[in-house]
N, C-alpha and C positions, 0 to 999 in steps of 0.2 A: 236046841230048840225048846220052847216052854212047850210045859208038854199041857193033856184036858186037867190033870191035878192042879196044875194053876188057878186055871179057872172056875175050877168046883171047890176048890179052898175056901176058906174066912181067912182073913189078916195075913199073912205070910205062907200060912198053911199052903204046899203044894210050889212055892217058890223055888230054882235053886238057890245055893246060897250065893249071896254077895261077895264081888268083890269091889275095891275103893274105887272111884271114878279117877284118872287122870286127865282132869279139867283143860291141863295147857298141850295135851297129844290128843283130846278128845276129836272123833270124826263123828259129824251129825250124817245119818242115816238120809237119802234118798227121799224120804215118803215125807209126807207131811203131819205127822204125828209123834213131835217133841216138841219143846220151849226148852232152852238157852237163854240165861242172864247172869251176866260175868259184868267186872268193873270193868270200864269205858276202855279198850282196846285190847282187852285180855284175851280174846278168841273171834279169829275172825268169822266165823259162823254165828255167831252171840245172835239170837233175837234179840235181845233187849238189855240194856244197862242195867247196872244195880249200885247205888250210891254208896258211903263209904257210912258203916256203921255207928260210929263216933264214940267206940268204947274199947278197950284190949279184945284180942283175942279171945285170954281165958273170960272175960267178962262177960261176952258177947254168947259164945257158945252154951252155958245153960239156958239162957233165954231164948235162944234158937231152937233147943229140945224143946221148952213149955212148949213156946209157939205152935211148932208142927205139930205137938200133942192133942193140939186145942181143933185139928181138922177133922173132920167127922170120917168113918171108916179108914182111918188111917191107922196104920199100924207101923212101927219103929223094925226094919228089916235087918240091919246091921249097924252097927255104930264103931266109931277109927279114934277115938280124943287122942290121940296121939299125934293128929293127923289132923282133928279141927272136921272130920266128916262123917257124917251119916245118911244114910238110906233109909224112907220109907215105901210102903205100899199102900197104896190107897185105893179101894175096889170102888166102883162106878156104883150109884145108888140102885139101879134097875138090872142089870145083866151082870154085874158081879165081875166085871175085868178090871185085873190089874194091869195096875200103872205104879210104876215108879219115879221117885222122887230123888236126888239126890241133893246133897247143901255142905259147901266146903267153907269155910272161914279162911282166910290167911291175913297177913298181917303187911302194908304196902307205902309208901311213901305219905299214900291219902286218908292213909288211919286202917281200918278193916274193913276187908272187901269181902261179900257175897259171891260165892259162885251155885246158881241152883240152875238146875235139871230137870226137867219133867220129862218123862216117855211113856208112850203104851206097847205093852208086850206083845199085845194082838191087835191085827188089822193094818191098814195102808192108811186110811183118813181117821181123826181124831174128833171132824168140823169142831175146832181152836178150842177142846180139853183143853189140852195141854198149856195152852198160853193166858187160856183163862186162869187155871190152877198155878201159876206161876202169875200172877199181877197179882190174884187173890194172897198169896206168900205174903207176896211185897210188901202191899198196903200195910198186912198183918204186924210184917216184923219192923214198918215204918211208925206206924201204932204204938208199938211195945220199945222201939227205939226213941221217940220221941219224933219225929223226923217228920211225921208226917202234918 
């Protein structure tokens, strides 16, 4: 359970640690506070699509770091490059709860796929954090992809 250190933290401070997300066993939670976007049939839970990168893997993944870097209270929780993933936290601008982030790269018939994650650590309702902060990604890395 997250304990109150989480949420009296800055940036990761109070966190436990991370471990990797596995995207194709992942089970979404009950409540209404995550966002899910995987490439077109990757999970059947997926909120939402995420189009195919149009660049390698290795290519794609430092541009992936900028990007989330460029989110405002966001902070870098764990990172995998072995593995193409990494975890942020990103705390709420008013009441200081984190939410995590997670963003896996792999490599697919369709070029490079996007798998990202949003969740919140406290509460049952998010009213659509999470799915906002997950378009807002999108757009971003459609942006920096050219794509958009």
């Amino acid at each position: 359970m997250t304990s109150l250190a989480a949420l009296l933290g800055r940036g990761a401070a109070g966190l436990p640690p991370a471990e990797p997300v596995e995207f194709f066993g992942l089970k979404l939670p009950a409540s209404p506070n995550t966002c899910l976007a995987t490439p077109p049939g990757a999970h059947p839970q997926a909120h939402l699509a995420t189009p195919p990168l149009g660049l390698p893997v290795e290519q794609a993944w430092p541009r992936l770091l900028a990007v989330a870097a460029r989110f405002p209270r966001t902070t870098l929780l764990a990172n995998w490059p072995e593995r193409f993933q990494a975890q942020w936290v990103q705390r709420t601008a008013v009441l200081n709860f984190p939410d995590i982030i997670a963003a896996e790269l792999g490599s697919g018939p369709a070029g490079t796929g996007l798998f990202l994650y949003s969740r919140s650590l406290f509460g049952y309702s998010d009213f659509g954090v999470n799915r906002r902060r997950v378009q807002a990604w999108l757009a971003a890395l459609e942006a920096e992809f050219g794509q958009g």
